[in-house]
C-alpha positions, -999 to 999 in steps of 0.1 A, spaced: 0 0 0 11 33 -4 14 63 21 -16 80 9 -36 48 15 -22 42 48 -28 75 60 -66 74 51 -68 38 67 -58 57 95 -83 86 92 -112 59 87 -96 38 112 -100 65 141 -134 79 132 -146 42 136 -131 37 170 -142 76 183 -180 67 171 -180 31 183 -163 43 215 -196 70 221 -219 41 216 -201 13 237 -201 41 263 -233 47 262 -246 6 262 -224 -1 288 -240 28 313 -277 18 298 -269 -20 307 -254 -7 343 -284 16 353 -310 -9 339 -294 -38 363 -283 -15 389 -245 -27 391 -222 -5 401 -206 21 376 -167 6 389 -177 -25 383 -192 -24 346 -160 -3 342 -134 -26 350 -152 -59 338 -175 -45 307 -152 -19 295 -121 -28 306 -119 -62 291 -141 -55 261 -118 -27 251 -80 -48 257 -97 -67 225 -78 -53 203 -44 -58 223 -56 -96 224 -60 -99 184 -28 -78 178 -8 -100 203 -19 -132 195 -15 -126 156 19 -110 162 28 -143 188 14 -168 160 32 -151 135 66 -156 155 72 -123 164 68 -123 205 89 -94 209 61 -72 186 36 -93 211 50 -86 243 58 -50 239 24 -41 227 10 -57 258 34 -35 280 36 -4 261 -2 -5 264 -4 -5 298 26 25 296 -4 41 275 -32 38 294 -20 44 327 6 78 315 -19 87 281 -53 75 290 -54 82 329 -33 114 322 -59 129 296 -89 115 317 -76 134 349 -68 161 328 -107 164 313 -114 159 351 -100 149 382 -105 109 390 -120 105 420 -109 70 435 -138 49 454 -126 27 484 -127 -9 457 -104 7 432 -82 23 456 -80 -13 479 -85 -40 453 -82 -32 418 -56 -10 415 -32 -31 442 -46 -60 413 -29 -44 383 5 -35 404 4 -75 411 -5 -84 377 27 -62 365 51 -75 393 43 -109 379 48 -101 342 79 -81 352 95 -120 371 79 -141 343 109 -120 318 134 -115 342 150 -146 321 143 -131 288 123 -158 277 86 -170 283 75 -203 290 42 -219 289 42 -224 322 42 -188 332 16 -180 309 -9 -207 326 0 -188 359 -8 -156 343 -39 -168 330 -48 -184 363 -39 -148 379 -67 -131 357 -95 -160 367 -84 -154 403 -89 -117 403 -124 -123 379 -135 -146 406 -130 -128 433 -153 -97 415 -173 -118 410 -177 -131 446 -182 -93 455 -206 -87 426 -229 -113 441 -227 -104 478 -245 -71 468 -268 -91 442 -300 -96 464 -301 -58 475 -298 -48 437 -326 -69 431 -346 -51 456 -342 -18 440 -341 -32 403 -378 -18 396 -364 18 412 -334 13 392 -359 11 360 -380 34 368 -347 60 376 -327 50 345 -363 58 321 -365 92 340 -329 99 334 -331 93 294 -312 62 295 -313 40 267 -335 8 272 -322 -27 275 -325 -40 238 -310 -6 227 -285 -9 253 -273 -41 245 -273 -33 206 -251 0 212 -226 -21 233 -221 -50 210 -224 -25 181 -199 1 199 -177 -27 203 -179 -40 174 -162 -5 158 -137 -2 180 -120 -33 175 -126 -33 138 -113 9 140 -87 -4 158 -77 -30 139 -77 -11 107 -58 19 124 -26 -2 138 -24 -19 102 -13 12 88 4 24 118 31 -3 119 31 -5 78 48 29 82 70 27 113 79 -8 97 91 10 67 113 34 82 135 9 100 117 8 137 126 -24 157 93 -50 163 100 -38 201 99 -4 195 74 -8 176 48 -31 198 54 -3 223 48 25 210 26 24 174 10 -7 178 8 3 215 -12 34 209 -36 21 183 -44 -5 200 -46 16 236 -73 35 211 -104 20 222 -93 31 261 -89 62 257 -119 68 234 -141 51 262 -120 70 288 -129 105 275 -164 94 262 -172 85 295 -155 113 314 -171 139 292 -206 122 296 -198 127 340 -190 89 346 -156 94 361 -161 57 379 -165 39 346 -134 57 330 -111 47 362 -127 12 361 -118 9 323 -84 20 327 -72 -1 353 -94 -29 344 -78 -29 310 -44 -29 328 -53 -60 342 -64 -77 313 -31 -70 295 -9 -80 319 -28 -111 332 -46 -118 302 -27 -109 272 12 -120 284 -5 -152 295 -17 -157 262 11 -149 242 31 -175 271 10 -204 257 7 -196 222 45 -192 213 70 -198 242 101 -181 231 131 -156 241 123 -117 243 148 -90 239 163 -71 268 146 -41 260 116 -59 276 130 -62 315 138 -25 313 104 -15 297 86 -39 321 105 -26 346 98 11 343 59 -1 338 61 -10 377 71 23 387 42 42 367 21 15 382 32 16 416 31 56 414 -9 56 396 -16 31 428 -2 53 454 -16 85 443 -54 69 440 -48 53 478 -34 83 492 -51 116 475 -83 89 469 -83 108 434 -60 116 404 -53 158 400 -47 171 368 -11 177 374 -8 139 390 -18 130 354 5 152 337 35 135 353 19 97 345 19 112 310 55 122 315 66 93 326 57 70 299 66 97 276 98 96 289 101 55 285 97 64 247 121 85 242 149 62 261 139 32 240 132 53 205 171 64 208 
């Protein structure tokens, strides 16, 4: 393809993933009112994992294909995105408040989940055996939510009828139309997505870029897309939970989820780019965590130095 082409893939590309993002957004919130379950928890389990789709299909094509270094680093350097790019333009839209679950289990959950991806390549090469533990990781921390979810189930199903007759009131979209705008909204993203990282990597490939350098950054990006389209759709539309939820939920995912997978499709070495990258992920995750248990809430400038941070990770691997 030539440049022209690739550049108005990437034009179509994003337009899909913005609308699709809007209507995911709004399904999502439709589904939560209409069922009553907490806005943190649609974020982090709805969102969170229904956005990481594209890092799954980029991750496991890359891994299938051979190339586990291009695999790996977009699972890390998305996590570098969302928590320095997405959080950081989030907060700066408006400050995240942090609820007493995300400050005291999910965010300790992603700092976990990255610890563990950070020992499983301390070797420089992953095994099949770490990615089952991975894997096991994310269906231990789904289980437990889910073990939470259902202790507040039979009060929800109290107030379901007031949770109708609220959601109607508000304008909210009813359950059929809900459910069409999330798979629908979903459906976009990960096809925008898709389309958009195609084109991305045709032209970093071109100019020489390392598959490293390349999962973490372009690939990276595009594929952190669909976050930080729900992010801001949901910040601008005053759902601050959801956003935080679909951040960290997505971190989750990635780490857990996506490095497990790539573990069990194509064991293989890594370069040692990745220990350092992995590394440096920790410390923005261990700072995010901190600042949402201690200021219970992410500032404006607390998401301008997450942004610098993983802006700064760039520019040391890029050169």
């Amino acid at each position: 393809m030539t440049l022209a082409t690739d550049l108005f893939l990437l034009l179509v590309g994003a337009g899909a993933l913005w609308y699709g993002a809007e209507r995911f957004v709004e399904g999502a919130v439709g589904l939560a009112r209409r069922a009553n379950v907490p806005e943190l928890v649609v974020g982090v389990v709805v969102v969170g994992i229904g956005t990481s789709m594209p890092e799954v299909v980029a991750s496991a094509g890359a891994a299938l294909g051979g190339r586990t270094d291009l695999a790996v680093g977009n699972a890390v350097g998305s996590n570098l995105v969302n928590l320095g790019v997405v959080l950081g333009a989030v907060a700066f839209v408006t400050p995240l408040r942090a609820r007493r679950p995300l400050r005291r289990r999910d965010a300790p959950a992603m700092l976990v989940a990255t610890l563990a991806v950070l020992v499983a390549l301390l070797d420089l090469r992953l095994t099949q055996m770490e990615g089952v533990l991975l894997l096991a990781g994310l269906a231990a921390y789904l289980g437990a939510l889910l073990f939470v979810n259902r202790e507040g189930e039979r009060e929800r199903r109290r107030n379901r009828p007031q949770a109708d007759a609220d959601a109607t009131a508000a304008g909210v979209l009813p359950p059929a139309g809900a459910a069409v705008a999330t798979v629908g909204g979903l459906a976009l993203v990960v096809v925008g997505a898709d389309v958009l990282v195609e084109a991305a990597v045709e032209v970093a490939l071109a100019v020489g870029v390392s598959e490293w350098v390349v999962g973490e950054t372009v690939v990276a990006l595009g594929t952190s897309s669909p976050e930080l389209a729900a992010a801001l759709a949901a910040a601008r539309a005053g759902y601050p939970e959801l956003a935080a939820g679909n951040v960290v939920g997505s971190c989750i995912f990635n780490a857990f989820g996506v490095v497990g997978l790539v573990a069990v499709l194509a064991p293989s070495p890594v370069t040692s780019a990745a220990t350092a990258t992995t590394l440096w992920l920790v410390g923005l995750t261990a700072l995010v965590t901190v600042l949402l248990f201690t200021g219970r809430k992410l500032t404006r400038a607390e998401g301008v130095v997450a942004t610098a941070v993983n802006l700064v990770r760039w520019a040391l691997d890029i050169l």
